[in-house]
C-alpha positions in Angstrom: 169.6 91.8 105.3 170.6 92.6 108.8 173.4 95.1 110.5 174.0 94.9 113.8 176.5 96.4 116.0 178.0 97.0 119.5 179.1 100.7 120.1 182.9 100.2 121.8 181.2 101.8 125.4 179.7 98.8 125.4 176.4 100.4 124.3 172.8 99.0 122.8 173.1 96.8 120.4 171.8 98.8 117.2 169.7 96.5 114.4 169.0 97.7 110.7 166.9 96.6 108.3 165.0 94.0 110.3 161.3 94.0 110.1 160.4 96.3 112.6 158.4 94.2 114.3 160.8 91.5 114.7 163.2 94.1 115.7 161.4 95.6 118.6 160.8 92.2 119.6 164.4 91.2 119.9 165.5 94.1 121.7 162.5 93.5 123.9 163.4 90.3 124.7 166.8 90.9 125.0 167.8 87.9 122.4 171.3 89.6 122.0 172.1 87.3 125.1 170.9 83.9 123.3 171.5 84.8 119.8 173.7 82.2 118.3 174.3 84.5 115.1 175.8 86.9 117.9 177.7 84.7 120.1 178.8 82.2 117.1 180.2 85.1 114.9 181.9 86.8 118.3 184.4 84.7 118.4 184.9 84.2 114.4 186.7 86.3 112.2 185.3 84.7 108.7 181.9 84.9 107.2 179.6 82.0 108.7 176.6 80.3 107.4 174.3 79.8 110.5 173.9 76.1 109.9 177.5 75.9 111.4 176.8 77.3 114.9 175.5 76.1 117.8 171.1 75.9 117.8 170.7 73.3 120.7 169.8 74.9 123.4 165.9 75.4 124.2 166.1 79.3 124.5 168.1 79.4 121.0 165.6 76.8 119.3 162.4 79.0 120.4 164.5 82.2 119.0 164.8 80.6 115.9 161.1 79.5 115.5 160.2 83.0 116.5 162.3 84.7 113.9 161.3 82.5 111.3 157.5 83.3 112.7 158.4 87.2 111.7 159.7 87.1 108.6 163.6 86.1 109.3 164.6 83.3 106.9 165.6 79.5 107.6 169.4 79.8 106.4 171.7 82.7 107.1 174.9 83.4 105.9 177.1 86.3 108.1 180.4 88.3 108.1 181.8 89.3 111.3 183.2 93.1 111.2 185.9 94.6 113.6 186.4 98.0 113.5 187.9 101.2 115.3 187.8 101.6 119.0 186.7 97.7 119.2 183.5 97.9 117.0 182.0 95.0 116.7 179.3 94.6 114.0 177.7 92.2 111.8 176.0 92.0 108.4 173.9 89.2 107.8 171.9 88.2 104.5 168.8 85.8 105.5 166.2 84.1 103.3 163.8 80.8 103.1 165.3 77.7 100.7 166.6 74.6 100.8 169.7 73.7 102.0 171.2 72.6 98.3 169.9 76.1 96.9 171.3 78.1 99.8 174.7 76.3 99.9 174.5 76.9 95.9 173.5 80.8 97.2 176.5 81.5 99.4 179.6 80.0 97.2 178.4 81.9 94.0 177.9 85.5 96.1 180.3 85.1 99.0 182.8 87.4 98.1 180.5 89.9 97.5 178.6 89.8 100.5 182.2 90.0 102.2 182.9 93.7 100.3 178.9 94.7 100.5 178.8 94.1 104.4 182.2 96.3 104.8 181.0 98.7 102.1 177.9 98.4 104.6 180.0 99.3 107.8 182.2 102.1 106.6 178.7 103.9 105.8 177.5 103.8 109.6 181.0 104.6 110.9 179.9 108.0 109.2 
Protein backbone atom coordinates (compact mmCIF):
# COMPACT_ATOMS: atom_id res chain seq x y z
CA UNK A 1 0.00 0.00 0.00
CA UNK A 2 1.13 3.42 -1.01
CA UNK A 3 -0.19 7.28 -0.40
CA UNK A 4 1.13 9.80 -2.10
CA UNK A 5 0.34 13.34 -2.30
CA UNK A 6 1.07 16.91 -3.69
CA UNK A 7 0.56 19.73 -1.03
CA UNK A 8 -1.68 22.59 -3.25
CA UNK A 9 1.77 25.08 -2.88
CA UNK A 10 2.97 22.88 -5.16
CA UNK A 11 5.13 21.25 -2.43
CA UNK A 12 7.22 17.66 -2.05
CA UNK A 13 5.64 15.03 -3.01
CA UNK A 14 4.95 13.06 0.42
CA UNK A 15 5.13 8.93 0.20
CA UNK A 16 3.68 6.54 2.96
CA UNK A 17 4.02 3.23 3.60
CA UNK A 18 6.65 2.42 0.96
CA UNK A 19 9.64 0.53 2.01
CA UNK A 20 11.82 2.95 3.22
CA UNK A 21 14.37 2.17 1.10
CA UNK A 22 12.56 2.26 -1.91
CA UNK A 23 11.16 5.50 -0.73
CA UNK A 24 14.31 7.41 -0.18
CA UNK A 25 15.32 6.16 -3.41
CA UNK A 26 12.42 7.65 -5.43
CA UNK A 27 12.58 10.91 -3.94
CA UNK A 28 16.29 10.66 -4.58
CA UNK A 29 15.89 10.13 -7.92
CA UNK A 30 13.22 12.29 -8.43
CA UNK A 31 10.91 9.50 -10.18
CA UNK A 32 7.83 11.74 -9.48
CA UNK A 33 8.83 13.21 -12.96
CA UNK A 34 8.73 9.60 -14.88
CA UNK A 35 6.35 7.80 -12.73
CA UNK A 36 3.59 6.57 -14.94
CA UNK A 37 1.36 5.71 -11.73
CA UNK A 38 1.74 9.65 -11.16
CA UNK A 39 1.35 11.06 -14.54
CA UNK A 40 -1.34 8.19 -15.77
CA UNK A 41 -3.61 8.77 -12.65
CA UNK A 42 -3.08 12.91 -13.08
CA UNK A 43 -5.17 13.18 -15.60
CA UNK A 44 -7.82 10.30 -14.44
CA UNK A 45 -10.45 10.65 -12.12
CA UNK A 46 -11.37 6.65 -11.72
CA UNK A 47 -9.32 4.01 -9.98
CA UNK A 48 -6.64 2.52 -12.54
CA UNK A 49 -4.90 -0.71 -12.76
CA UNK A 50 -1.33 0.13 -13.82
CA UNK A 51 -1.34 -2.38 -16.63
CA UNK A 52 -3.54 0.45 -18.44
CA UNK A 53 -0.93 3.21 -18.53
CA UNK A 54 1.74 4.06 -20.47
CA UNK A 55 5.38 1.85 -19.50
CA UNK A 56 7.23 2.41 -22.93
CA UNK A 57 9.55 4.71 -22.37
CA UNK A 58 13.21 3.52 -21.31
CA UNK A 59 13.34 5.78 -18.11
CA UNK A 60 9.65 4.33 -17.05
CA UNK A 61 10.75 0.62 -17.93
CA UNK A 62 14.09 0.96 -15.69
CA UNK A 63 11.64 2.53 -12.79
CA UNK A 64 9.58 -0.34 -12.98
CA UNK A 65 12.44 -3.00 -12.78
CA UNK A 66 13.88 -0.97 -9.89
CA UNK A 67 10.64 -0.96 -7.95
CA UNK A 68 10.05 -4.40 -8.44
CA UNK A 69 13.97 -4.89 -7.39
CA UNK A 70 12.75 -3.24 -3.82
CA UNK A 71 9.95 -4.84 -2.88
CA UNK A 72 7.06 -2.90 -5.13
CA UNK A 73 4.83 -5.53 -6.78
CA UNK A 74 4.32 -6.33 -10.59
CA UNK A 75 0.51 -5.26 -10.79
CA UNK A 76 -0.90 -2.15 -9.20
CA UNK A 77 -4.27 -1.06 -8.97
CA UNK A 78 -4.80 2.98 -7.95
CA UNK A 79 -7.47 5.59 -7.00
CA UNK A 80 -6.86 9.09 -7.85
CA UNK A 81 -7.94 11.60 -4.89
CA UNK A 82 -8.86 15.37 -5.35
CA UNK A 83 -9.26 17.31 -2.49
CA UNK A 84 -9.37 20.86 -0.87
CA UNK A 85 -7.28 23.67 -2.09
CA UNK A 86 -6.33 21.34 -5.20
CA UNK A 87 -4.90 18.31 -3.35
CA UNK A 88 -3.90 15.91 -5.29
CA UNK A 89 -3.20 12.42 -3.78
CA UNK A 90 -3.12 8.85 -4.57
CA UNK A 91 -3.58 5.51 -2.78
CA UNK A 92 -2.24 2.61 -4.44
CA UNK A 93 -2.40 -1.20 -3.36
CA UNK A 94 0.70 -3.19 -5.14
CA UNK A 95 1.51 -6.87 -4.98
CA UNK A 96 3.32 -9.87 -7.12
CA UNK A 97 0.67 -12.39 -9.17
CA UNK A 98 -0.42 -13.13 -12.22
CA UNK A 99 -2.32 -11.33 -14.33
CA UNK A 100 -5.71 -13.72 -14.11
CA UNK A 101 -5.28 -13.56 -10.12
CA UNK A 102 -4.76 -9.86 -10.03
CA UNK A 103 -7.59 -8.98 -12.52
CA UNK A 104 -9.67 -11.68 -10.19
CA UNK A 105 -8.01 -9.32 -7.14
CA UNK A 106 -9.23 -5.93 -8.23
CA UNK A 107 -13.05 -6.70 -9.41
CA UNK A 108 -13.79 -8.60 -6.09
CA UNK A 109 -12.10 -5.57 -3.78
CA UNK A 110 -12.57 -2.52 -5.93
CA UNK A 111 -15.09 -0.80 -4.22
CA UNK A 112 -13.42 -1.14 -1.12
CA UNK A 113 -10.18 -0.02 -2.05
CA UNK A 114 -12.24 3.10 -3.52
CA UNK A 115 -13.72 3.98 0.32
CA UNK A 116 -10.32 2.61 2.10
CA UNK A 117 -8.09 5.10 -0.04
CA UNK A 118 -10.64 8.12 0.87
CA UNK A 119 -11.12 6.78 4.33
CA UNK A 120 -7.16 6.90 3.85
CA UNK A 121 -7.03 10.69 2.76
CA UNK A 122 -9.49 12.30 5.08
CA UNK A 123 -7.04 10.88 7.89
CA UNK A 124 -3.88 12.99 6.46
CA UNK A 125 -6.07 16.03 5.73
CA UNK A 126 -6.06 15.96 9.71
Amino acid sequence: MVYHWVDSAGGPIRVRHLHGCMRDRYLEQNYLRIDPVIAGCYQRFHPVDWKRLDWSSKAARQFQTEAIEYGVGNQGFSVPIRGPNGQFALFSVNHSVDDKTWAEFTELHRREMILIAHAFNQKALI
